[in-house]
N, C-alpha and C positions, 0 to 999 in steps of 0.2 A: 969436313962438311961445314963447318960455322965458317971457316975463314972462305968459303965458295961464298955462302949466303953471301956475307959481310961485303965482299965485292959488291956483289950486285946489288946490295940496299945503297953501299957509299958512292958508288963508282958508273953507277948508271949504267953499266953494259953487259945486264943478265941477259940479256934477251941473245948476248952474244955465245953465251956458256952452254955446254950442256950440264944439263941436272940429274944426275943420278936419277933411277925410276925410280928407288925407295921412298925418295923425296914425293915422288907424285902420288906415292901411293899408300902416304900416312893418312889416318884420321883424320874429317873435318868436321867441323860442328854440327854440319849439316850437309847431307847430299841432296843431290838433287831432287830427289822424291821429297825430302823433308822441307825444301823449301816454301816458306809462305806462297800462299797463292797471288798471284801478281807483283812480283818479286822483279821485276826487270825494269828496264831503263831505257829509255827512247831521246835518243840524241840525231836528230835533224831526220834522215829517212833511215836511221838506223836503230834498231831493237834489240839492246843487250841481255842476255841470258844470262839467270845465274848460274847452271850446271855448267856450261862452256868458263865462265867465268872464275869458276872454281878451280880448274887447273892451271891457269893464269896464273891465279893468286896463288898457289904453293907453290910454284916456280919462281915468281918474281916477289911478291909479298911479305910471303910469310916469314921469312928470317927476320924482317922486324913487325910488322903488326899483330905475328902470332896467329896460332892456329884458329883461334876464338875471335881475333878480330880484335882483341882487348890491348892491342899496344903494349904487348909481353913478349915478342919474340926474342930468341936465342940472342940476337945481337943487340936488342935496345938496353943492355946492360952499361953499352958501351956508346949510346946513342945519349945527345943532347943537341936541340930538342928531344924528347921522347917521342918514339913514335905515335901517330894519332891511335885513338880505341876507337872505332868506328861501334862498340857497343852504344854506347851513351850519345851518337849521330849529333857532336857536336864537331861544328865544320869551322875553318877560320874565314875559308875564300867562296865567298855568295855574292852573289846579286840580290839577294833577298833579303829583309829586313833583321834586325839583330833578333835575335831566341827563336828565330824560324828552320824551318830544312832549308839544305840546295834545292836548286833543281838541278834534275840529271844532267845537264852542261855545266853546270857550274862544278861536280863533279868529274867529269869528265877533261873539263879545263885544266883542272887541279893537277889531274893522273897524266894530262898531256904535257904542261908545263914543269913540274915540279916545283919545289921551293929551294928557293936562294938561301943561304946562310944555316943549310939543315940536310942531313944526309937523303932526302926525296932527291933525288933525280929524275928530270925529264923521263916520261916515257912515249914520248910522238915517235918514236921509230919505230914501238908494236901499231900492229895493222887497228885502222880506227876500230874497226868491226870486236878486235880484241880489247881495246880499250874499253870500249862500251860496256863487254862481257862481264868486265871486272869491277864498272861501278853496280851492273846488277848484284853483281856477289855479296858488293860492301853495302849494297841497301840492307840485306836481309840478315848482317849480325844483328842490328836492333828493331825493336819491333815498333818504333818510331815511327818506321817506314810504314807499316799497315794503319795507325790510328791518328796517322796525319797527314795533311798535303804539304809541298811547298810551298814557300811562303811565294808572294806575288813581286818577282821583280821591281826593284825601285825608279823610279824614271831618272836618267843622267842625262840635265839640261843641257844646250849647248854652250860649247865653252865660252867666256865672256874674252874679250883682247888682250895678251900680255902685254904689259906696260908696268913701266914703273912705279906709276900708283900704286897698280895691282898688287905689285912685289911688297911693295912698301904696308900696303895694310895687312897681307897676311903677312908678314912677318908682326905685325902688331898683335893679330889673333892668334900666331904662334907662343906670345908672350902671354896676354890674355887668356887662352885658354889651358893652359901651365902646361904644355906640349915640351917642353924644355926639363919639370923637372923629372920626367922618364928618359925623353932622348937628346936632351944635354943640349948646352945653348949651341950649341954647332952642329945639332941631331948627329952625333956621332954615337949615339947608344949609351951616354955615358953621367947621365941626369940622374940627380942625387939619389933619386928613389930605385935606378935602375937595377942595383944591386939585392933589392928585396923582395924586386915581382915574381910573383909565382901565377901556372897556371890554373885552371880549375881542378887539375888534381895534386896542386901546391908542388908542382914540380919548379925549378927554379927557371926563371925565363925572362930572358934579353929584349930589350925593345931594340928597333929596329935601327938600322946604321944606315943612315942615308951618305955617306961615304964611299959606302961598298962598291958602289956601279952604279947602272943604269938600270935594272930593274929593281920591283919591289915585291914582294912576298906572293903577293897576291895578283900581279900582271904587270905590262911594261908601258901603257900610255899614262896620258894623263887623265883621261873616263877613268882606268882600272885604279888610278888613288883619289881618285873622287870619289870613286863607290866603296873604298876602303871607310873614307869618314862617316857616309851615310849607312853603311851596314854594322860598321864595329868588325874587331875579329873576334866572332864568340871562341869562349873558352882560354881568352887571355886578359889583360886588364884594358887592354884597348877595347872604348867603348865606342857604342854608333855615337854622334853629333847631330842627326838626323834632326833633334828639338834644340838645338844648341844653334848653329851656323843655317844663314840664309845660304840658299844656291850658289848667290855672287860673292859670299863670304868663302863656302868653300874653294870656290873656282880661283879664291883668291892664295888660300893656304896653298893650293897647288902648285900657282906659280911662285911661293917663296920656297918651298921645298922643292921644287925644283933646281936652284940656285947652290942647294947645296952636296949638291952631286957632282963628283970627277967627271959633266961631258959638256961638250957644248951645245946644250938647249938652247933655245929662243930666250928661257928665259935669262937662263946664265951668262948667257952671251949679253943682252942687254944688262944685267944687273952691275957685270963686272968692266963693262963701259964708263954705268954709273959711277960705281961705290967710290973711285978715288980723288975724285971730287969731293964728293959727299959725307965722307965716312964720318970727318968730323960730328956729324949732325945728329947721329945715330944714338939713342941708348942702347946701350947692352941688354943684351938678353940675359933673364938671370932673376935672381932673389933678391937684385941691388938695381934692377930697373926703377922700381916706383918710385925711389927716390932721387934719381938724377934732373 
């Protein structure tokens, strides 16, 4: 049974298995009669239930998030990341401003896309209506959901031109804002302090590797790592910038991280036109910048 779960938490193709009935017909925290009142989820014309959602979730969920919702399942022994506790309804991927709720899309996003560099697997191949279900379920481990709203979407300006300017200053606010010493002067994850972050329940945890590919934790354009600055990811040490970076400041970090990704972006492709000309000209990024 654990080595089924495990599949389907690492491997993304529960929805292809079947599950033993014992499995659906454990204990849950709460059934449907017990759920809070207004407990569901409304994602575009659709209204997620959390009884319907319940069975979802012990099918596909529950080997890592656990039966309580508490990011204690049978396999997150073996899990890093730790799975999320949706008790404590702290979220990393919002549109909403840092120490707030999602909103039910931004949830939903989350359970459709998955996360990158973390046993979450995509789940857009369950039917939307199914997916909806199950962010109703995961509203009503905490009780968050009843004596709060979500927070208010942030506005994501429109993007300013890439250009080399562009590149060229945030890569200076990459240095200036010490982005470097978590995700290392080549944001490959590997900044001096990177070996010490923990998350809010001091678990141990990596900043991000913009090496990996072409997407990012929390979505694949470039709006989706703009909103990443201006929200923060709650419940790790990345914080919002929201008082920190003007619009055109971020818009500018965007296009230097962009550059540092294995694809050819607009910006990459322009940067790496530049740099061999130029490269002389550059300081290093680093704890030996200021004094070059």
């Amino acid at each position: 049974m654990s080595r089924i779960r495990l599949m389907v938490c690492a491997a993304g193709f529960g929805l292809l298995l079947s599950v033993p009935a014992g499995v659906l017909a454990q204990a849950a925290p709460q059934t449907a009669a017990q759920m809070p009142t207004g407990a569901v989820s409304h994602i575009g014309n659709l209204t997620g239930h959390p009884d319907a959602g319940r069975r979802q979730y012990l099918r596909y969920c529950v080997g890592c998030h656990g039966q309580d919702g508490d990011g204690t399942g049978e396999n997150a022994q073996w899990i890093e990341p730790k799975p999320r506790d949706f008790t404590a309804a702290v979220f990393k991927c919002r549109s909403t401003p840092t120490g707030t709720l999602p909103t039910d899309e931004d949830l939903f996003h989350s359970v459709s896309r998955g996360f990158v560099t973390t046993n979450m697997p995509p789940w857009a191949p369950l039917p939307a209506q199914a997916r909806a279900d199950v962010v109703a379920y995961i509203k009503a481990f905490s009780p968050r959901w009843q004596s709060e709203q979500p927070g208010t979407p942030i506005s994501v300006p429109a993007e300013t031109p890439v250009t080399t300017a562009s590149i060229l200053h945030g890569r200076e606010l990459f240095q200036k804002m010490e982005c470097w010493k978590c995700h290392g002067p080549a944001g490959h994850g590997d900044g001096p302090s990177a070996s010490t972050l923990t998350d809010s329940k001091d678990n141990p945890i990596r900043p991000y590797n913009f090496s990996t590919g072409s997407r990012f934790k929390c979505g694949v354009t470039n709006a989706d790592l703009y909103r990443i600055f201006m929200t923060g990811v709650d419940g790790t040490p990345m914080p919002s910038f929201a008082d920190n970076l003007k619009p055109e400041e971020a818009w500018d970090l965007v296009h230097f991280l962009r550059t540092l990704q294995p694809i050819q972006s607009p910006e990459a492709t322009l940067w790496h036109a530049w740099l061999p000309a130029h490269a002389g000209e550059l300081r290093p990024i680093g704890p030996d910048a200021a004094g070059q």
